[in-house]
N, C-alpha and C positions, 0 to 999 in steps of 0.2 A: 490340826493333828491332835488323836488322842494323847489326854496325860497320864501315863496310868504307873501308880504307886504301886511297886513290887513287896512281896511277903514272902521270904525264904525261910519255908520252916525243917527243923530235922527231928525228928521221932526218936526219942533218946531209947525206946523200949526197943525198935527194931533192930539194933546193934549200931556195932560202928559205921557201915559199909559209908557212903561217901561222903566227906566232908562239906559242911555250910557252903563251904566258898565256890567249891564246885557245883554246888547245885546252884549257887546264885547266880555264876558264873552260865550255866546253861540258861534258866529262865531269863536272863538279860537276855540273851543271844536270843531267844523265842519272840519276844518282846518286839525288839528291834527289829525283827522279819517282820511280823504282825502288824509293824508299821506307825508303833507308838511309840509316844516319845517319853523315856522314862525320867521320871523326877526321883524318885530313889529308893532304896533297896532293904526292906526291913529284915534284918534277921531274927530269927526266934527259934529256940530250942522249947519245946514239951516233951514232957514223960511220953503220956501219951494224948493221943487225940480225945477231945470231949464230945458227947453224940449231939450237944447242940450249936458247938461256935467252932470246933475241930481247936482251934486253940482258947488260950484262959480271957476271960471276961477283961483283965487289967490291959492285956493288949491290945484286945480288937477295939477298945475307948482310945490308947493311945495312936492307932489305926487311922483311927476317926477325926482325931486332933491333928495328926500329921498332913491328913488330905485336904484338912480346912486350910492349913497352912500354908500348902503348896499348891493349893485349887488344884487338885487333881480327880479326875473325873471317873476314876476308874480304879478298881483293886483287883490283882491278878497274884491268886497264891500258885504255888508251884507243888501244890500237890489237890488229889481229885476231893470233891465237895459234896458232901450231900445233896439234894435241893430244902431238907431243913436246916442244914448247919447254913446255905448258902443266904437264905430266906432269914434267918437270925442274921447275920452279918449285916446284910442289905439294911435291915431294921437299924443298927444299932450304927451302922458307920453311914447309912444316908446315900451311901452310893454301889452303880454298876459292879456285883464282885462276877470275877470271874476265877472259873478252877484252870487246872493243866492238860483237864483232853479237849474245853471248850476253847482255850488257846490255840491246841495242835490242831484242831477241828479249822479253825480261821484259817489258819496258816495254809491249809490242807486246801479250803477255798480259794483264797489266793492264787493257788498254782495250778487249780484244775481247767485243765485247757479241752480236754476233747470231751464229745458226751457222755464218756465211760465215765470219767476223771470224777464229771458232776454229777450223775449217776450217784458215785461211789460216796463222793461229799453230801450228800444231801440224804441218804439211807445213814450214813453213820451220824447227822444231826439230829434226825427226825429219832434214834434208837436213842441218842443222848436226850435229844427233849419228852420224851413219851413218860418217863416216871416221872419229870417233874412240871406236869400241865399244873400240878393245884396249888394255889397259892403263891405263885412262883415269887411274885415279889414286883420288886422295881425293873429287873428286868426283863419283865415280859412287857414294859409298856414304854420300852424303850424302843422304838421304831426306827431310828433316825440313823443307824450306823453305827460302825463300832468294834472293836472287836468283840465276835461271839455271837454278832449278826448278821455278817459278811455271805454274798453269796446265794445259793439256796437257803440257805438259813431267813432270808428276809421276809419269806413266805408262809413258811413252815407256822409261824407263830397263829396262825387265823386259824389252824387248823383243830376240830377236839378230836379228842382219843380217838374215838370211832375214825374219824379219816387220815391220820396220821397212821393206825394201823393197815388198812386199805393203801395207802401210799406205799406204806414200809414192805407190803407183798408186789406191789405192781413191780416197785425197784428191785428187786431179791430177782423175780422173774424177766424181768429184762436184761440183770447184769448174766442172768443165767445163761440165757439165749446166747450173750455176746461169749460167754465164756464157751459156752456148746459152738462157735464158731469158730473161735480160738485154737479149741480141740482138733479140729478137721483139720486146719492147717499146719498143726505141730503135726498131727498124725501122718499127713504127706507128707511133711519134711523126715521123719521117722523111717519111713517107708522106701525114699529114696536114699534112705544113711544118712543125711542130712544131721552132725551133732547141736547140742545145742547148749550155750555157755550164757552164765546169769553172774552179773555186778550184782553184791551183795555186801554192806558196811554200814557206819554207822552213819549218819547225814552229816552232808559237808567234806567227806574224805576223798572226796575228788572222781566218782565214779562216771559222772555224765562227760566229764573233762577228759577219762580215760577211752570211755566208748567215745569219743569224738576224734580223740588220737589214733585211736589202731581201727575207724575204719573211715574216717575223712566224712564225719557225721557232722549235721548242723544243732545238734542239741545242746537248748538251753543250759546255759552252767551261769551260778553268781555264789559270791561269799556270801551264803546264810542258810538256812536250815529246810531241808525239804524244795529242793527246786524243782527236782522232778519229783512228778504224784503218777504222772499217766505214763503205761507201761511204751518201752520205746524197743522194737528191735531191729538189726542190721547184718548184712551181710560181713564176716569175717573171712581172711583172706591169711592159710598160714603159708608157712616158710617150703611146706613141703606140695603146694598146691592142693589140696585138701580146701574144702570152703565148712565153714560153721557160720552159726545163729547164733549173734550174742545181744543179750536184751538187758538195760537198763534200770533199776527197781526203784520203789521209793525208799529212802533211808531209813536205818531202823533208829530207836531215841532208848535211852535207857529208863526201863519200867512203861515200856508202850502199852497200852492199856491196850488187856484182851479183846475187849468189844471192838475196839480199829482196826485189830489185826485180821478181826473177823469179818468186819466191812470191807477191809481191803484186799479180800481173799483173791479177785479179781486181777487185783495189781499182782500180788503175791504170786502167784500161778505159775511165773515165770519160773520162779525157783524151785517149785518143786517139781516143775516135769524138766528140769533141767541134766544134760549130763554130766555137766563140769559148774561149780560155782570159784568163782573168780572174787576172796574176800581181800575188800582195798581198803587198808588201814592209812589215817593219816600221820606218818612216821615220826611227823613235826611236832605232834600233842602229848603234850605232859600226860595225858588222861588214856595213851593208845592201847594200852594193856585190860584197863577197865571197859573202854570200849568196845574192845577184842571178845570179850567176856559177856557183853551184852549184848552182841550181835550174836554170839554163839546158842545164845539163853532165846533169842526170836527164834533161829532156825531148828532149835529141838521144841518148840512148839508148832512149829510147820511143817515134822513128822519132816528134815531132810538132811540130819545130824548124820546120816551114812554115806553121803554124796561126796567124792572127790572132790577137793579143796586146794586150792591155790591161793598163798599169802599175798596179794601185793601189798608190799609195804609205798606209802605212794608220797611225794609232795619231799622228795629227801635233798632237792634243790633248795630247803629252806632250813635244812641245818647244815650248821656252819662246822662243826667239827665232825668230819666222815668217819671217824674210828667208831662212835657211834653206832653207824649204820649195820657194821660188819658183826654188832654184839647184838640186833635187833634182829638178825638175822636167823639168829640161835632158836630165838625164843617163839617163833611162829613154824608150822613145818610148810613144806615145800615153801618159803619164802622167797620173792624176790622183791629187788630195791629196784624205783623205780621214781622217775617223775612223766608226770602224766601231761603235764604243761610243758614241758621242756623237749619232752620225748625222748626221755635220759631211759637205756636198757629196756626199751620197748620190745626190741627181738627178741631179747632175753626171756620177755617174759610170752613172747609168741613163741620160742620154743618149746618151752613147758609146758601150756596147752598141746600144742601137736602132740609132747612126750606123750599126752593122756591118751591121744586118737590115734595114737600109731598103727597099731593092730587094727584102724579099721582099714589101711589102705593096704595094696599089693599092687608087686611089681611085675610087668606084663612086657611080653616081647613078643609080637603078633605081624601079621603080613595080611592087608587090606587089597580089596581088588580098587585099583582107580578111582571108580567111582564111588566109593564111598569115603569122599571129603567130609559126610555128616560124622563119621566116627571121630576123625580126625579133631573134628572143629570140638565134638562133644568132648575127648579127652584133654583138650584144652582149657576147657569150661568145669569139667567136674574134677580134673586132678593138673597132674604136674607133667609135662612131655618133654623129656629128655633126649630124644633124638628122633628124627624124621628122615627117612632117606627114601628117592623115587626111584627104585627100580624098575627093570623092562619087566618083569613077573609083577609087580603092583607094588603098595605101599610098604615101607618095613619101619614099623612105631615102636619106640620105648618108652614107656610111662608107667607112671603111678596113679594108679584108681581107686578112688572106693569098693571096696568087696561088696558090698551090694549092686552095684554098676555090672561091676565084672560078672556077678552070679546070672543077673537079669540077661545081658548080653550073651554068656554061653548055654542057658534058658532057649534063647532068641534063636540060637545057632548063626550068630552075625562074629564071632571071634570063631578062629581054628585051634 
């Protein structure tokens, strides 16, 4: 197992915004996904960052002495790196440094499961390695594994500019293709009313746990950061027989660096052709306001800050004093409390979706000739059927439809 010695630095210039502990607090938590084993946790305050070591010369020696100390093989700061600040470091502390999006990048590996997934992972390494082919350091001749070589990544390194460029268009057009697929079949489901609902939070708040609750889904869920990368969707089933498309995203991290978010446009996608986003905050964390805020700060660079919103406050089987809940409630809108694991107020929060889709459905009282059991079976299938009775004159239906159903059908002239 790698050892890798942690560097939590805070930028006294940039203001207050969040405290050492909590960001140290995160990059353990990154760490430990990543799959190393940490030996321990440097804090460091600078004014500001310097253009050649990002922080002062007396620390990154003391850096240096700490890793001899504890043979650890690895230095992981929690904030991004130049490749010469990164290239000084290597020189002067002897060892693998790695920054915070070659971290999220690993992790990113780690979980890519389908070919989009590594697609997406191996375009956003190849864009991270491309400014820093020259000189790179110890780390480019580090082969052997690791974090920050995981993956597509293990390849990439043989590659010069010229064909790492070449690569980084092949992938651009391939993830395009799949996404000009993608398109076709949101545009059917579009076409047939078909709404479409997107999990959206901060990673780790329980969102793959939630889609596996409300539609009896097999997707992956574990405590750590980023489990799901590849985009996942399913059929939803509401209260009022109405069906929707609800799809799974990757988590967002606070200060996600723009270039992933641009790699992952792919995964992304989901939420912006979305008509309902569904944000699942986890209720349990000291941090869920800050979080709230961060996620907020992704989706107005995703150009989807106008999209209908739904709070779920999620995971509230894990506080112990409920008066809590009822004051968390305030502070988010359309908020609902909710355990995802437990399936505490699940309905609750399936009503409030339908509240959204109400207007698409209409109620319909029609008289079928006998043989047309296909209408019968379809208003089953596309809404809700309220009453069925077989008279000697033909069939007499009450239901609830989608108004596009309904428009197509009297279109069709198959409704009276």
């Amino acid at each position: 197992m790698e050892k890798a010695l942690l560097v939590t630095v805070k930028v006294e210039s940039e203001g207050r915004g969040r405290g050492l502990e909590e960001m140290a607090s995160e990059l353990e938590e990154l760490v430990s996904t990543s799959g190393a084993r940490i030996m321990d946790n440097i804090y460091c305050n600078c004014e500001r960052p310097t253009p050649n070591l990002f922080i002062g010369k007396g620390k990154t020696e003391e850096i240096a002495w700490m890793c001899e100390e504890q043979q650890a093989d690895t230095v992981i700061f929690n904030r991004d790196l130049s490749g010469t600040q990164q290239r000084n470091l290597e020189e002067i502390i002897g060892k693998k440094i790695v920054d915070r999006t070659q971290l999220i990048l690993d992790i990113f590996a780690k979980h890519a499961r389908s070919p989009e997934g590594k697609m997406q992972v191996e375009l956003a390494q190849l864009q991270y390695l491309l400014p820093r082919l020259i000189g790179k350091g110890l780390i480019l001749s580090r082969l052997g594994g690791g974090i920050g070589t995981r993956g597509p990544g293990e390849q990439k390194l043989e590659f010069d500019r010229r064909k790492i460029r070449s690569r980084i268009d092949k992938l651009k057009k391939d993830l395009k293709d799949l996404a000009s697929h993608r398109q076709t079949m949101r545009s059917k489901r579009k076409k047939e009313g078909i709404p479409s609902v997107a999990l959206v939070g901060y990673t780790n708040a329980g969102k793959s746990t939630l889609l596996n609750a409300l539609t009896n889904a097999s997707q992956a869920v574990a405590d750590s950061l980023f489990t799901t990368l590849d985009p996942l969707s399913k059929a939803l089933n509401l209260p009022n027989g109405e069906h929707a498309v609800i799809s799974d995203t990757v988590g967002f991290l606070h200060g996600l660096p723009h270039h992933l978010i641009e790699a992952f446009k792919a995964t992304l996608e989901e939420v912006s052709q979305a008509d309902l986003l569904i944000h699942v905050l986890d209720a349990s964390s000291p941090a869920m306001h800050d979080y709230y805020q961060d996620t907020l700060g992704v989706l107005e660079e995703l150009k989807v800050g106008d999209r209908p919103v739904i709070t779920a406050l999620n995971k509230i089987d894990l506080i112990e004093d409920r008066s809590w809940v009822s004051r968390f409630l305030h502070d988010f809108p359309r908020a609902v409390a909710i355990s995802a694991k437990t399936k505490e107020n699940l309905q609750a929060l399936l009503e409030e979706i339908q509240e959204t889709f109400v207007s698409r459905m209409v109620s319909i009282e029609t008289m079928l000739a006998h043989g047309r059991m296909d209408l019968v079976d379809l208003f089953y299938r596309e809404g809700r059927v309220e009453e069925v009775k077989y008279l000697q004159k033909g069939i007499k239906v009450k239901a609830n439809i989608p108004k596009v159903l309904y428009q197509k059908l009297l279109h069709n002239k198959e409704l009276q």
